[in-house]
N, C-alpha and C positions, 0 to 999 in steps of 0.2 A: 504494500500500500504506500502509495506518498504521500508527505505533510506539506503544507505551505506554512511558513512565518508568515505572516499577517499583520499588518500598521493597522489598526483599529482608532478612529478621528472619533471626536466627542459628538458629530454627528451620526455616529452608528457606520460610516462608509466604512470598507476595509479593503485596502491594497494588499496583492501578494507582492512579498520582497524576494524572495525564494523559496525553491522546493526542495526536500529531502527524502530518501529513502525508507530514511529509520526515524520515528518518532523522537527517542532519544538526541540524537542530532540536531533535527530540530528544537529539541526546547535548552540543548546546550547550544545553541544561538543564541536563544534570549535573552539565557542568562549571562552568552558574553556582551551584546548590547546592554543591559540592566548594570553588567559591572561598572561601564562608562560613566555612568549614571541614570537619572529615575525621571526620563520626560516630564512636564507636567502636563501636558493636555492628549499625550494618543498613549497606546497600551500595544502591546507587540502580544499576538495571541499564536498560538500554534492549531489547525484543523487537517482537517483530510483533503486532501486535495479534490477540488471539483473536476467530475469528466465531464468532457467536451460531446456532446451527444451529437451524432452526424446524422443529417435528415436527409433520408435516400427519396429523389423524386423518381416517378416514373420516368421513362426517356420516351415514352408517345412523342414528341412534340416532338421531336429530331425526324426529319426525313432521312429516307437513304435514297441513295441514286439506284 
């Protein structure tokens, strides 16, 4: 499974920063951002990576010669 790090804004929006393999990983990211120090207005979150869902159309619409 992959993890995204995640910039989470006090308006609820969330950017992924990067992706990881292993959970673990990911949240020793945070915690070396967090060592820097302690934002005060976004919050760095760790979740599952979203999949990209592909929407197959028919190909009707294509002629052939």
């Amino acid at each position: 499974m992959n993890w995204q790090v995640c910039i989470r804004y006090p308006n609820g929006q969330e950017k992924a920063i990067c992706s990881f393999q292993n959970r673990e990983n990911a949240l020793k990211r945070i915690d070396a951002i967090y060592s820097q120090g302690y934002p005060m207005h976004v919050a760095y979150v760790v979740r599952p990576a979203q999949r990209i869902e592909v929407i197959k159309k028919p190909l009707s619409h294509f002629q052939t010669a």
